[in-house]
N, C-alpha and C positions, 0 to 999 in steps of 0.2 A: 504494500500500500504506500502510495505517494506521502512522503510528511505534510505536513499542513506548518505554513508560516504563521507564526503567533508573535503581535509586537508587543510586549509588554512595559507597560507605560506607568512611570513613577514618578513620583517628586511633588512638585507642583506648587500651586502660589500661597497655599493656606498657613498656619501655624505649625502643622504634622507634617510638613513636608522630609523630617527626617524620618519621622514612622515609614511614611511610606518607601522614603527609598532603604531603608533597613527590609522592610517586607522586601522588597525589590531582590533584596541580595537572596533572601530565604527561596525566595522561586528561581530565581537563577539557577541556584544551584540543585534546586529539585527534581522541574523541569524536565518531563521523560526523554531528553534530545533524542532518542528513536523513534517518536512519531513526532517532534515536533523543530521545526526551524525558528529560531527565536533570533527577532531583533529587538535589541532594546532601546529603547527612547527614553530619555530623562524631560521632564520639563522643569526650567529653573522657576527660582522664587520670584526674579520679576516675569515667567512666563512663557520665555523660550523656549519651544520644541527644540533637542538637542537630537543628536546619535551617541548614545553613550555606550560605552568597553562593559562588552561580555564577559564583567567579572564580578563572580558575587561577593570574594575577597571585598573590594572596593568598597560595598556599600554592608559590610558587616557592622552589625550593633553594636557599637563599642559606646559607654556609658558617660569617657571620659574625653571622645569628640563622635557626637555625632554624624553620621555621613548624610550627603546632599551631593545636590547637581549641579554640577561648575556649570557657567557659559562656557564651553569649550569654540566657539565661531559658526561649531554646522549649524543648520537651519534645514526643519524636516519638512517635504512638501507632500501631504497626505493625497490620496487619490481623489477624484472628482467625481461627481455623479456622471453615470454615460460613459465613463472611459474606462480603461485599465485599471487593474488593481494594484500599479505599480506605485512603490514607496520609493519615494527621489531624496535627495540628500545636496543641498547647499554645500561644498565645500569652504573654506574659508579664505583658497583662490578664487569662489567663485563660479566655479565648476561643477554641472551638476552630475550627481553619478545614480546610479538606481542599482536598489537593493534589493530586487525581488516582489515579485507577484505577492501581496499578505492574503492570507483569510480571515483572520479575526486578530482582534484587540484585546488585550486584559488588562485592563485599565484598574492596577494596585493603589489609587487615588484617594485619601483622605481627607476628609473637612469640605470646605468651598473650592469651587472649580474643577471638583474631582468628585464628589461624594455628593454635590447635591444637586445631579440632576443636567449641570451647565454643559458635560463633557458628553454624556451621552446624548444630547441634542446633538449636539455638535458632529455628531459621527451617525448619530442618524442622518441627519441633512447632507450628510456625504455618502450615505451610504453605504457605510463598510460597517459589517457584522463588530460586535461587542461582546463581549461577558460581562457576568456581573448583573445589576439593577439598572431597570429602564430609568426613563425621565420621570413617572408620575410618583414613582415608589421611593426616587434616590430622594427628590423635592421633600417628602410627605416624613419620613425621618428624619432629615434634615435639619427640619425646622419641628422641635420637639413641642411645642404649642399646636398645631395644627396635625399632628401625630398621636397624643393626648384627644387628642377633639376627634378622631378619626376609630382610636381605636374604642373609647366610650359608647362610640353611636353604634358597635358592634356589641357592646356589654363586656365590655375587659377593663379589670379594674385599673386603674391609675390612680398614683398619689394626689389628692389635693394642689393647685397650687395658684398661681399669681402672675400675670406677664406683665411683666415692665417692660415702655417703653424710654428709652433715653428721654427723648422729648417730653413726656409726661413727666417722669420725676424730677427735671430741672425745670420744670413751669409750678409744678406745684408737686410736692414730696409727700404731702399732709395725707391728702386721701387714697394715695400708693399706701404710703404706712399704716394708716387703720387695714385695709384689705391683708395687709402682710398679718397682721396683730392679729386676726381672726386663725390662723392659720395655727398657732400654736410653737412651738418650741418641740427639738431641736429643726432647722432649714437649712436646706440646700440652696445655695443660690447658684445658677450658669446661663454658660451662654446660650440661648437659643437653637445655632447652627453650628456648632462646634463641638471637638469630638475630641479623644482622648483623654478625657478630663482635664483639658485645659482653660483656665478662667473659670475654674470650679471650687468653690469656697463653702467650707460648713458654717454655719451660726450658731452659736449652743446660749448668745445671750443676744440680747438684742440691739446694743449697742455696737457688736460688730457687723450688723446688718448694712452699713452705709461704706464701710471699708471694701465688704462680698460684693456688694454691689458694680464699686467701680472696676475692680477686676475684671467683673465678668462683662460691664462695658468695653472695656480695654479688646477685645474680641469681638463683642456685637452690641446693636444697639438695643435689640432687642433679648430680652432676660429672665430667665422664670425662676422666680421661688418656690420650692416645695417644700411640703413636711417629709421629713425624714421619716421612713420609713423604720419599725423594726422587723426583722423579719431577714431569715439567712437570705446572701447573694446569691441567687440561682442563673445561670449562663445556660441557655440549651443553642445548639448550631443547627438553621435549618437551608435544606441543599436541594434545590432544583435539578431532577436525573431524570432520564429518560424516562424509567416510572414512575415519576411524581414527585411532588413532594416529601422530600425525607425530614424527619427530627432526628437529630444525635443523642446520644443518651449525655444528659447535662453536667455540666461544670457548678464549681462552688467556689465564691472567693470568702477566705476567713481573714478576718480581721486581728492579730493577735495584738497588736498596740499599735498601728495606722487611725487615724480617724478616720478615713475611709479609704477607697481604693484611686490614689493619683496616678498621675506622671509617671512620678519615681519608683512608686509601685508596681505596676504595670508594663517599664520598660528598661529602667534603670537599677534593676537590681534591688531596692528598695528594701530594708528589712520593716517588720510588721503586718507582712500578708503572706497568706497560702494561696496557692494556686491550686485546687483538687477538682478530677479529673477519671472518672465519673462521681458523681457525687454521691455519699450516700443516703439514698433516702429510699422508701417504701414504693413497692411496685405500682400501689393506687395514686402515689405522687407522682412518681416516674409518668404515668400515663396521662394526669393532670398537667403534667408539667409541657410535655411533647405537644398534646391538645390545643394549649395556649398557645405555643410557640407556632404552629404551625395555623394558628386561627388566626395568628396578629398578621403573620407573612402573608394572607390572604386577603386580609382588610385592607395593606397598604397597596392589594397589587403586586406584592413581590415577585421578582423576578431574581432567577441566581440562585443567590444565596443572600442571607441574613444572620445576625445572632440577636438572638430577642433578650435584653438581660429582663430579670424578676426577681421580686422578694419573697418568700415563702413565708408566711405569719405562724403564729403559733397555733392559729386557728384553720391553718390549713389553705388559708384566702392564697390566690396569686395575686400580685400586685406587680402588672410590665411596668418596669423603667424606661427600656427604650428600646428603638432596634435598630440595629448598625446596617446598612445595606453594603458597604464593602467593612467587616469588619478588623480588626486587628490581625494580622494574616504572617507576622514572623512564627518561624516555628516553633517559637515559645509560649504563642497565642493561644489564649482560651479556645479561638475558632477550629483553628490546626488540632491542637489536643482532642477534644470533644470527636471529632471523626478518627482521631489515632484509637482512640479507648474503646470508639463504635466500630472499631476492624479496617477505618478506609485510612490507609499511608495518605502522606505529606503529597506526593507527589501522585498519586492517583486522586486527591481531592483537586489540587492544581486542574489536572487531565479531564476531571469533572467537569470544571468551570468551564474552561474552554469547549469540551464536545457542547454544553449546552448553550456558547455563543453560539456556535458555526450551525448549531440545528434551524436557528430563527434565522 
């Protein structure tokens, strides 16, 4: 069988731009290169399509300098609607060269410009095949207010919470803060559109609520306060295959002295959390828990793949936090883990994603 050309595309303008090109490394190197021809594309932070070096080396997680995407001078000219699928390449004489017929796209993209919706327009209107989450799905996560408002109208519980917009709380703060005060102790405050838990602040009094605040402006203008929920972190991974929709059997993040699960958590090594991998919990929750996860994937539209995180109450309630449509994807990732524990390897869930760009 013919390989099939896969561009896999990293980086990008948002604040995650080093999540994602660290994911980047973790498929590089996975990547089944016997069915599959990979060019890699980096796009920098001011936005540059690049061609960037087949090496996963390069864009390896290292804690104590992040990797990113240089402007190295190329400049990538993607195909056009009505012509060839040929991918051409700017040199920085000038000259341009082409690098092969592509089939699809796996767009490893986090936050804004990559995760909500802007890229896969984009390559729709070009059309060239994608992996991952359409437009209406990547949008609708995205923006965790309208995600909450989506998944409710289905009957899936969600935290209480509050949107602030910039503009309202510097015109008047007053009647933001009583709606916050109704809300209760302890809060979450973040950004809207933003991921990683970045410009994500807890509140345990309420006097730090104006400090949470600007943070999470620092990121977006728009903001949402919730109640903190209690209730263990439950992760499930769900995966668009040829037959249907799959749930993973779920992840758990424990808390041991973190106040919640950040950055540093997350990505940097971080002590005070666990990462577990299936979780354990009771077969009637296990089946509760997949139910959800795969009811939420459905409400947004999903497409791909998703991780739906949730809290699990003591009373059994599920309560979704959110759902990631390209989620954390290094191979230390909750996502990656979750299919390793449910029998699908690193590199066959990679192979997943991709068979179900090239089917649409």
């Amino acid at each position: 069988m013919d390989k099939q050309t896969v561009v896999v595309l990293f980086g990008g303008r948002s604040s995650e731009h080093s999540i994602s090109s660290a994911t980047a490394g973790g498929v590089l190197q996975a990547i089944d290169r016997g069915r599959y021809d990979v060019i890699p594309v980096g796009i920098t932070r001011e936005g540059a399509f690049v061609l960037e070096d087949d090496d996963a080396v390069k864009f390896a997680l290292d804690a104590e300098q992040l990797p990113e995407v240089v402007d190295n001078g190329t400049r990538i000219r993607w195909p056009e609607p009505g012509g060839d699928r040929m991918l051409r390449v700017v040199q920085t004489d000038g000259t341009v060269t082409d690098h092969g017929e592509i089939d699809v796209v796996l767009p490893i993209l986090h936050g804004t410009h990559g995760e909500d919706g802007t890229i896969q327009g984009y390559f729709d209107t070009l059309e060239v095949p994608y992996a991952g989450g359409g437009v209406l799905d990547s949008a609708l996560c995205m923006d965790k207010h309208f995600m909450k408002v989506v998944l409710q109208s289905v009957g899936i519980a969600v935290a209480p919470w509050v949107t602030v917009r910039r503009a309202d709380w510097v015109r008047d703060a007053a009647p933001v803060r009583a709606e916050i005060d109704k809300l209760g102790l302890p809060l979450f405050v973040k950004p809207a559109r933003a991921g990683s838990s970045v410009g994500v602040s807890k509140v345990t009094e309420l006097s730090e609520l104006d400090a949470a605040l600007e943070v999470a402006f620092a990121e977006d203008e728009k903001v949402l306060v919730e109640v903190g929920v209690t209730g263990r972190e439950i992760e499930v991974a769900i995966l668009e295959t040829r037959d249907g929709v799959r749930a993973s059997l779920p992840g758990e993040i424990v808390l041991t002295s973190r106040g919640f699960y950040d950055f540093e958590g997350k990505y940097l090594g971080g002590d005070g959390v666990d990462v577990i991998c299936p979780a354990d919990v009771a077969d009637s929750e296990l089946a509760a828990i997949q139910d959800v996860g795969v009811r939420a994937f459905r409400a947004v539209d999903g497409r791909g793949l998703a991780r739906v995180d949730m809290f699990l109450a003591a009373d059994g309630q599920l309560i979704v936090n959110e759902l990631n449509t390209m989620p954390g994807f290094t191979p230390i990732s909750m996502f990656p883990k979750c299919w390793v524990a449910s029998g699908l390897s690193y590199g066959d869930l990679i192979s997943e994603l991709i068979e179900a760009g090239l089917r649409r």
